[in-house]
C-alpha positions in Angstrom: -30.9 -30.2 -62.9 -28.2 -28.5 -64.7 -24.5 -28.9 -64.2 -22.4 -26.1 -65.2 -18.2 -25.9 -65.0 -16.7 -22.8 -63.7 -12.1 -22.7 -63.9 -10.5 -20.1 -61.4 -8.1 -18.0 -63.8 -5.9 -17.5 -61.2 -5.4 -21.4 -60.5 -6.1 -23.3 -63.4 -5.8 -26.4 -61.6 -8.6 -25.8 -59.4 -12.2 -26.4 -61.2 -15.0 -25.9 -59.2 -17.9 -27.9 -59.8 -21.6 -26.4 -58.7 -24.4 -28.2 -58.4 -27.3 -26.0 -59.4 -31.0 -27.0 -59.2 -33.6 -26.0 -61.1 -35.5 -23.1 -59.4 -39.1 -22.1 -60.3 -39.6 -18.6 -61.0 -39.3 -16.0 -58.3 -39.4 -12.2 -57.5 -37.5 -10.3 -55.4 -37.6 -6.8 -54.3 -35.2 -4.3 -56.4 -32.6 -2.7 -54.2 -33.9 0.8 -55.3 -36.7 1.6 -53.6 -38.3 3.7 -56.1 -38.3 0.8 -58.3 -41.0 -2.1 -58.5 -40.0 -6.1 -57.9 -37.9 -7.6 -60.9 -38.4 -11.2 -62.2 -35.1 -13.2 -62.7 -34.6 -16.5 -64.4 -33.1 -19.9 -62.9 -30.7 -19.5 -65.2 -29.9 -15.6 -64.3 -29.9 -16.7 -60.4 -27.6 -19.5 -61.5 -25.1 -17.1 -63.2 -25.0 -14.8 -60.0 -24.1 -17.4 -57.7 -20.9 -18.6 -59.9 -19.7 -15.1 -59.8 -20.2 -14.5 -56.5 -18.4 -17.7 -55.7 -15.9 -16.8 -58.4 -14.9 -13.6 -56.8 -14.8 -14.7 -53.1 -12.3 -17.3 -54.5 -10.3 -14.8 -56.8 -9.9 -12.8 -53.4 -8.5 -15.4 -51.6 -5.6 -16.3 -54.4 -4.8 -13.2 -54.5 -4.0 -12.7 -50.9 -2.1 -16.0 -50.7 -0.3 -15.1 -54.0 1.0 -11.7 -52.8 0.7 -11.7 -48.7 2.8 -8.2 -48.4 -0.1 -6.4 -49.7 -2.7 -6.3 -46.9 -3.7 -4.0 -43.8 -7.3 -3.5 -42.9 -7.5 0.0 -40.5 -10.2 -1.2 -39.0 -9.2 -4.6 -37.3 -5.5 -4.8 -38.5 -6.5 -7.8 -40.7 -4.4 -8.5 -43.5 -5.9 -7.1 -46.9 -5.5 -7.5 -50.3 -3.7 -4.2 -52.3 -2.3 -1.9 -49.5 1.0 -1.9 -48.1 1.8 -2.9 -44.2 4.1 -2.9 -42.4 2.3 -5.8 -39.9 -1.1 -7.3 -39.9 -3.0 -10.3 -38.6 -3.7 -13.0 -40.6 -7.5 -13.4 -41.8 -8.0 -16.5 -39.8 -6.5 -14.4 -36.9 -8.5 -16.2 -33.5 -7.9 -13.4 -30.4 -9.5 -16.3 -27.6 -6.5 -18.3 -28.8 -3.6 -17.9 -26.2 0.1 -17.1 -28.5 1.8 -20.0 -26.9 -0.5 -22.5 -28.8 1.1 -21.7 -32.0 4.8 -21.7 -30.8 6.0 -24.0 -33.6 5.7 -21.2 -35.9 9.0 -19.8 -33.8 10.5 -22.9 -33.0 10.0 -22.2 -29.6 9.0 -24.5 -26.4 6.6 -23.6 -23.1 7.0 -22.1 -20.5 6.2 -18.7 -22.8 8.1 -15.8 -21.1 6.3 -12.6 -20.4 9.1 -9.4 -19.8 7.8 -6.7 -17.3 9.5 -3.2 -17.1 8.7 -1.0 -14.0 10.0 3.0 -14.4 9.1 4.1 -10.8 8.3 7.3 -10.5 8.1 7.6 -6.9 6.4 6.0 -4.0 3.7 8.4 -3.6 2.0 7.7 0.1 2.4 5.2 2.9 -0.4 4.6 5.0 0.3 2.9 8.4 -3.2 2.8 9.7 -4.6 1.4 6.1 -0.9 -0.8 5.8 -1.5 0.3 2.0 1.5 1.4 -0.3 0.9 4.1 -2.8 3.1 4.0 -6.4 3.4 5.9 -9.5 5.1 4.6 -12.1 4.9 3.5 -16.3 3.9 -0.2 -16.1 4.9 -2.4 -19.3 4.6 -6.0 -20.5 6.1 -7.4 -23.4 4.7 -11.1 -25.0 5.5 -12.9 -28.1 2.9 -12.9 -30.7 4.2 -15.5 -33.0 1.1 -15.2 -35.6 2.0 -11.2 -36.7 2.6 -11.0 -40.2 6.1 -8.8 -40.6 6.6 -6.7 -43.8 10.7 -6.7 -43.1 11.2 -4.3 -46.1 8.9 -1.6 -44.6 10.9 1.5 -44.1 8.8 2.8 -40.7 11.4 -0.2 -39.3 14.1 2.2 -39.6 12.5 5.9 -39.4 12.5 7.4 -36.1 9.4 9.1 -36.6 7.6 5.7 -35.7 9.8 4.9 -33.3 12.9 3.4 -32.3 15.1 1.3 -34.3 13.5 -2.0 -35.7 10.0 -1.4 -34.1 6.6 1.3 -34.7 4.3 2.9 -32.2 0.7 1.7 -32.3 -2.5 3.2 -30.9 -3.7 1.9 -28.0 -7.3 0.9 -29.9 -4.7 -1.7 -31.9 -5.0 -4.2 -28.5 -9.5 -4.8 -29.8 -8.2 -6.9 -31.9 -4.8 -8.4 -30.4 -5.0 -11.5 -27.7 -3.3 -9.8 -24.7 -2.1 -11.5 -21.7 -4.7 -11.5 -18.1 -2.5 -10.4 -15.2 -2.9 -10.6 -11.3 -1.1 -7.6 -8.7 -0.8 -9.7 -5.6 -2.3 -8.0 -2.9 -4.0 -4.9 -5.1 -6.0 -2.7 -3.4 -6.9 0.2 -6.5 -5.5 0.6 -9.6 -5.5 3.9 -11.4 -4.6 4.8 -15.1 -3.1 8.3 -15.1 -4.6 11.0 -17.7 -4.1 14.2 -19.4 -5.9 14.5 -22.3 -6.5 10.9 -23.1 -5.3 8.1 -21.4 -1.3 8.0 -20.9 -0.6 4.6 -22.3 0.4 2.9 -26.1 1.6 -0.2 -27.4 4.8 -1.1 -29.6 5.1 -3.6 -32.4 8.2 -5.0 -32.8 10.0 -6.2 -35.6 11.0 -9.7 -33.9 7.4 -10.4 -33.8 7.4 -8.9 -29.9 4.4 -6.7 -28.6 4.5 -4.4 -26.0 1.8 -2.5 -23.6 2.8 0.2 -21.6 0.6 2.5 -19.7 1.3 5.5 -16.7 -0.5 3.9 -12.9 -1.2 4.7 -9.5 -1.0 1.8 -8.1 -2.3 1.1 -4.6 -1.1 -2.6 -2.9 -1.5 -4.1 0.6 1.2 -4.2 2.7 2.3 -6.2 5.9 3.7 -4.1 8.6 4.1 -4.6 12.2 4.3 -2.1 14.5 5.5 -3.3 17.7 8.6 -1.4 17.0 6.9 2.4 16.6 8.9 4.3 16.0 11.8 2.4 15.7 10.4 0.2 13.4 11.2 -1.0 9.6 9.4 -2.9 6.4 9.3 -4.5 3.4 7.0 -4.8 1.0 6.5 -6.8 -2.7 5.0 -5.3 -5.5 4.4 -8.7 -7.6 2.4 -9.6 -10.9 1.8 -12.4 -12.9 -0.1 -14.4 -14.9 -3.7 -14.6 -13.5 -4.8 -18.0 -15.6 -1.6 -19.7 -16.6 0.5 -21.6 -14.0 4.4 -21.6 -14.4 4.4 -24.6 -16.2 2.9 -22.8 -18.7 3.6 -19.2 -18.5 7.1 -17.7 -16.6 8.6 -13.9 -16.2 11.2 -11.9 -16.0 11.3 -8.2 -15.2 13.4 -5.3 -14.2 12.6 -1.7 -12.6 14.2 1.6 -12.9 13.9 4.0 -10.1 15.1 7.7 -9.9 16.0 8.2 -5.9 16.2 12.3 -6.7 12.2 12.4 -7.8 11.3 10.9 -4.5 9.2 13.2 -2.4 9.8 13.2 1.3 7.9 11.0 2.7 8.1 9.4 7.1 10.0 6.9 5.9 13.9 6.3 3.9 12.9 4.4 0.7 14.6 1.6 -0.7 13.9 -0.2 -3.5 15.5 -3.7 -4.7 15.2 -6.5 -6.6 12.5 -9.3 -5.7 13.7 -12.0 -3.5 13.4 -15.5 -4.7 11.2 -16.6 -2.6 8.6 -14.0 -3.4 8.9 -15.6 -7.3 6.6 -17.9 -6.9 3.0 -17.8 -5.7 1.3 -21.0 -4.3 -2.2 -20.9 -4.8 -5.1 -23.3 -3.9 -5.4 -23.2 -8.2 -1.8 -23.9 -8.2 1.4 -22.6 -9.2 2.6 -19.5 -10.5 5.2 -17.3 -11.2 5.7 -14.0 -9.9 7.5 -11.2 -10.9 7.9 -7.2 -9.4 10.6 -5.4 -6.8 10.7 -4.8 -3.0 10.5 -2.0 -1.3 12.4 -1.6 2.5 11.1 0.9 4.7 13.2 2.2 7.7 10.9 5.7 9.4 12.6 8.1 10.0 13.2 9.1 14.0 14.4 12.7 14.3 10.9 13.9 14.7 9.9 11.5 17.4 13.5 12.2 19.2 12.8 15.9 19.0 9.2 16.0 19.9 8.5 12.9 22.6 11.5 11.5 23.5 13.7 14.5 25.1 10.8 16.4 26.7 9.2 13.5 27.9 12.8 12.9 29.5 13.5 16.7 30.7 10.2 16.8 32.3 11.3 13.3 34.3 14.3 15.4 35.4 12.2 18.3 36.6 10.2 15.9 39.1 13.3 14.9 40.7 14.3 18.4 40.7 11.0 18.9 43.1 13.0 16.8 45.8 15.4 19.9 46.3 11.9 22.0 47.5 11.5 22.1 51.4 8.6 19.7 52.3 7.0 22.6 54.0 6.3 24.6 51.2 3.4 22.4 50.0 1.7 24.6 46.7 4.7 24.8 45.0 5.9 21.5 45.1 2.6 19.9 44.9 1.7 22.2 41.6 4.7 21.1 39.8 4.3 17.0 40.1 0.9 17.7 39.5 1.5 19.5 36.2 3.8 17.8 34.6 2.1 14.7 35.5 -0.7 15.8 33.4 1.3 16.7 30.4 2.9 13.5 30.0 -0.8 12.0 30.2 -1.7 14.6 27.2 1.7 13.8 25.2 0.8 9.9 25.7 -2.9 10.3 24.5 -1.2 12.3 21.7 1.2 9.7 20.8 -1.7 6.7 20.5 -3.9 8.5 18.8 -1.4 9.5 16.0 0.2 5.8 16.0 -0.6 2.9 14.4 -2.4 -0.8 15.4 -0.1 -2.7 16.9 -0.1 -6.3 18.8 0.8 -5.1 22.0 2.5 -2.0 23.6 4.8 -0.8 20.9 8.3 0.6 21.9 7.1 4.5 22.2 4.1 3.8 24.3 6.1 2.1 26.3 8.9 5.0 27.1 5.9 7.1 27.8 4.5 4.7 29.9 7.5 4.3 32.1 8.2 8.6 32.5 4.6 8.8 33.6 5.3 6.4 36.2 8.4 8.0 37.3 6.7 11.3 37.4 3.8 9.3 39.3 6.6 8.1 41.9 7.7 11.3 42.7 4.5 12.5 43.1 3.8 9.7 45.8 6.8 10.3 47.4 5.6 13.2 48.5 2.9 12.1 49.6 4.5 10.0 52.3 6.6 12.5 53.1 3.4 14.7 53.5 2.3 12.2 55.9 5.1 11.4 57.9 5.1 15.3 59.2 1.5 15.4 60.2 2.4 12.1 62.3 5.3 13.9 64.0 3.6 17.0 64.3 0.6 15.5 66.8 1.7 15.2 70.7 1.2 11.7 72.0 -1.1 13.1 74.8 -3.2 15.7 75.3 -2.6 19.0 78.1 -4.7 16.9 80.8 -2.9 13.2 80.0 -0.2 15.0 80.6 -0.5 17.0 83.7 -2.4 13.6 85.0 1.4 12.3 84.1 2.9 14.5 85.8 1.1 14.3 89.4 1.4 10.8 88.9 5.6 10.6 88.8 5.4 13.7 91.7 2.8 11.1 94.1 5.7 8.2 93.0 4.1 6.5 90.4 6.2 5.4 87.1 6.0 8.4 84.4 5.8 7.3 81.1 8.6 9.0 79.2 7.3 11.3 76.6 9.2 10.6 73.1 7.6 14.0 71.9 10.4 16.9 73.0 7.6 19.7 72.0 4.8 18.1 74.3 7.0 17.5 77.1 8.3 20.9 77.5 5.2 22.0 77.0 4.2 20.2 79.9 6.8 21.0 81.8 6.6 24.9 81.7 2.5 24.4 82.5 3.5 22.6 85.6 6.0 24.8 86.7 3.1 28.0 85.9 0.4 26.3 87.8 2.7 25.5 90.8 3.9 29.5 90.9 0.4 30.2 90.9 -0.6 28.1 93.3 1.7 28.7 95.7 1.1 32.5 95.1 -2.2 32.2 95.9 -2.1 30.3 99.0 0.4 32.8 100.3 -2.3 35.6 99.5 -5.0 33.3 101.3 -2.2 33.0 104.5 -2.4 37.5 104.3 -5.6 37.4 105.0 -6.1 35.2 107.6 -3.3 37.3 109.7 
C-alpha cells in the first residue's frame, strides 16, 4: 500500500489525501486502434488518477473563484472562461419547483405567477357545439430565484436584445428551465399558431423574472342557454391556473388587452371584461386553486331574425285575416290563400329549428312561430264553419212530396207545420198553385167532352 500527498494550488489549505492500492500488472487497449495493447505500471495508473482528480478539483475552484465567467450553449449551465449574461448554476435541479428555494429572494409562499392575455379576436362561436373560439398571444411570467445574473452585461441595456433591463431567449432555452404545469378550465383544443417556425419565445429578465409567451387558438367550453333564441345573452370564462399547486401554494394575477377594431363580425356584440371574483377560485375534489383569465358577454344580435322571421311571419298573420273580407261563396280563392300561407309558416318554422340551437324547452322564436301558425290555422277553421253553416241553410227541410203531403193536409184541416225555409215554401206554394190550374183545366176539358 502506498500513500501519496497531493496540495490543490489553487487552495492551499485543502490537501487531499488518496488512498492508492497496490495493483498488479495490467494491460489495456490503446485508444489508437492502429496501435497494439500498452503495459502501465501501479505506479503510472497511480499518477493518472491524482491528475485526474487534481483537475476535476482545479475546475471546480475556478468556477467558485470567478462565477461571472460561465455559459454552456448547450444547457445554459454555468461554465468556466466565457462571459454570460445569465446561466444556471451546475447543480441546477429542473424537477425542483422555484418556490422551494425562495429564501434566496427573501420571499414567502404563495409564489405568484403573472399572466398577460393580448386578444386578438374572438374568432368563432358555436351554439350547437357551446364552444368559444380565441386567438390571442398567451404569456406567463414566474420567478426563478436560482438564475445566476451578470448585472454588468451590456445586452441589459441594448435594444437589440430586447427591452430595457431584460434579453430575448430562444424558445429551446425552456429544456433546461423548470417551467410551471398549467390547467385552461374547460379546454376543448389548443392550437400553437405558425409561420415558419412556431410563433412563441421566452424573456429573461434582469430581476431574475422568466417569461413564456407564445401566439394560440384556443378553443374552451362554454355554458349557454338557449331558452331565450334569439333574444338571448352569455358569458363565458376563459380561466387558467396552476394544474398541481393549490393556492396555498401557488396564486395569480393577470391582465388582457383587447383591440375592439380587429374584431371580425361575428352573430353576436362582444364584450370582454375582467374576471369576476367568484370565478378566482376553482374547487376541486384535489382541492383548491386559484384561477386567473377574463369574461366574455355575449348579447346576439336581432336585426336578422326581426327582418327575416319576425315581420313576415307577422304580415302573413295579417293577410289571413285579410281573407275574411272574401265573400264566402267564392270558395278557390279564399280557400287557396289560408292554405298557402299556412304552409309557409310550417316551412319558415322547420327552417327556424333546424338552424337553432338545443334548448330546454320551446325557446322564445319557436314560440312566436308557433302562435302565427295557429292564428293562420284559426282562420283557416273559421272558414270552415262558415263553409258548413251554408250547406245547412242551403238544404230544404222537406222534400217536393213532404211538402205537397203538407199542404193537402192544412187544405183537409189538419195543422200545417210552418216551414222555416222561405225557398222551400214558395217553392211549394207555386207547385200547388200549378197542379191545381192544371187540374182544374183538365177536368173542364173532360166536362167538353161529355157535352
Amino acid at each position: 500500500m502506498k500513500l501519496c500527498l497531493t496540495f490543490d494550488a489553487a487552495k492551499p489549505s485543502k490537501t487531499l489525501i488518496y488512498l492508492l492500492c497496490f495493483l498488479p500488472m495490467q494491460t489495456i487497449p490503446n485508444r489508437m486502434h492502429n496501435q497494439g495493447p500498452s503495459t502501465i505500471s501501479p505506479v503510472d495508473a497511480d499518477a493518472n488518477l491524482v491528475r485526474d482528480r487534481f483537475q476535476r478539483s482545479s475546475t471546480m475552484s475556478s468556477v467558485e473563484s470567478d462565477p461571472l465567467q460561465m455559459m454552456s450553449l448547450d444547457t445554459n449551465r454555468c461554465k468556466p472562461n466565457a462571459s454570460f449574461i445569465w446561466c444556471l448554476p451546475q447543480d441546477y435541479n429542473q424537477e425542483k419547483h422555484p418556490f422551494t428555494y425562495f429564501h434566496l429572494v427573501n420571499k414567502s409562499l404563495p409564489w405568484d405567477y403573472a399572466f398577460r392575455f393580448v386578444i386578438e379576436e374572438i374568432s368563432n362561436i358555436n351554439d350547437k357545439s357551446q364552444t368559444m373560439s380565441i386567438s390571442m398571444y398567451f404569456a406567463v411570467s414566474w420567478l426563478e430565484p436560482r438564475l445566476k445574473i451578470n448585472e454588468s452585461a451590456t445586452e441589459w441595456t441594448e435594444d437589440r436584445t430586447g427591452p430595457l433591463n431584460q434579453v430575448n431567449e430562444s424558445p429551446e432555452s425552456l429544456k433546461y428551465i423548470w417551467y410551471p404545469e398549467l390547467e385552461i378550465y374547460g379546454l376543448d383544443t389548443f392550437g400553437r399558431q405558425r409561420v415558419l417556425k412556431e410563433m412563441s419565445g421566452v424573456r429573461i429578465i434582469k430581476n431574475k423574472t422568466i417569461t413564456y409567451e407564445l401566439g394560440v387558438r384556443i378553443t374552451i367550453s362554454c355554458r349557454m342557454n338557449f331558452d331565450d333564441y334569439p333574444l338571448d345573452a352569455h358569458t363565458c370564462q376563459f380561466q387558467v391556473g396552476s394544474y398541481y399547486d393549490t393556492h396555498e401554494t401557488v396564486t395569480c394575477s393577470s391582465f388582457f388587452i383587447y383591440d375592439l377594431d380587429r374584431q371580425r363580425s361575428l352573430q353576436h356584440f362582444i364584450q370582454i371584461e375582467s374576471l369576476p371574483s367568484e370565478f378566482k377560485v376553482m374547487e376541486l375534489p384535489s382541492g383548491i386553486y386559484a384561477a386567473c383569465g377574463f369574461q366574455v358577454r355575449l348579447q346576439r344580435k336581432q336585426m336578422q331574425f326581426l327582418v327575416q322571421v319576425y315581420l313576415p311571419s307577422f304580415m302573413f298573420v295579417i293577410v289571413s285575416w285579410v281573407s275574411f273580407l272574401i265573400k264566402p261563396e267564392v270558395v278557390p280563392g279564399r280557400m287557396a290563400l289560408l292554405v298557402t300561407l299556412f304552409l309557409v309558416l310550417i316551412n319558415i318554422f322547420n327552417s327556424v329549428r333546424e338552424n337553432a340551437p338545443i334548448s330546454s324547452r320551446l325557446n322564445a322564436i319557436d314560440l312566436y312561430l308557433v302562435v302565427c301558425i295557429f292564428l293562420v290555422f284559426g282562420a283557416l277553421m273559421e272558414y270552415a264553419v262558415i263553409l258548413l253553416l251554408l250547406k245547412k241553410r242551403r238544404k230544404p227541410m222537406r222534400t217536393i212530396d213532404q211538402g205537397l203531403r203538407h199542404l193537402f193536409a192544412a187544405s183537409n184541416g189538419a195543422a200545417a207545420v210552418p216551414l222555416r225555409d222561405t225557398n222551400t215554401r214558395e217553392m211549394l206554394v207555386t207547385y200547388a198553385n200549378n197542379k191545381a190550374v192544371i187540374t182544374e183545366a183538365v177536368q173542364n176539358a173532360q166536362h167538353e167532352q161529355r157535352q
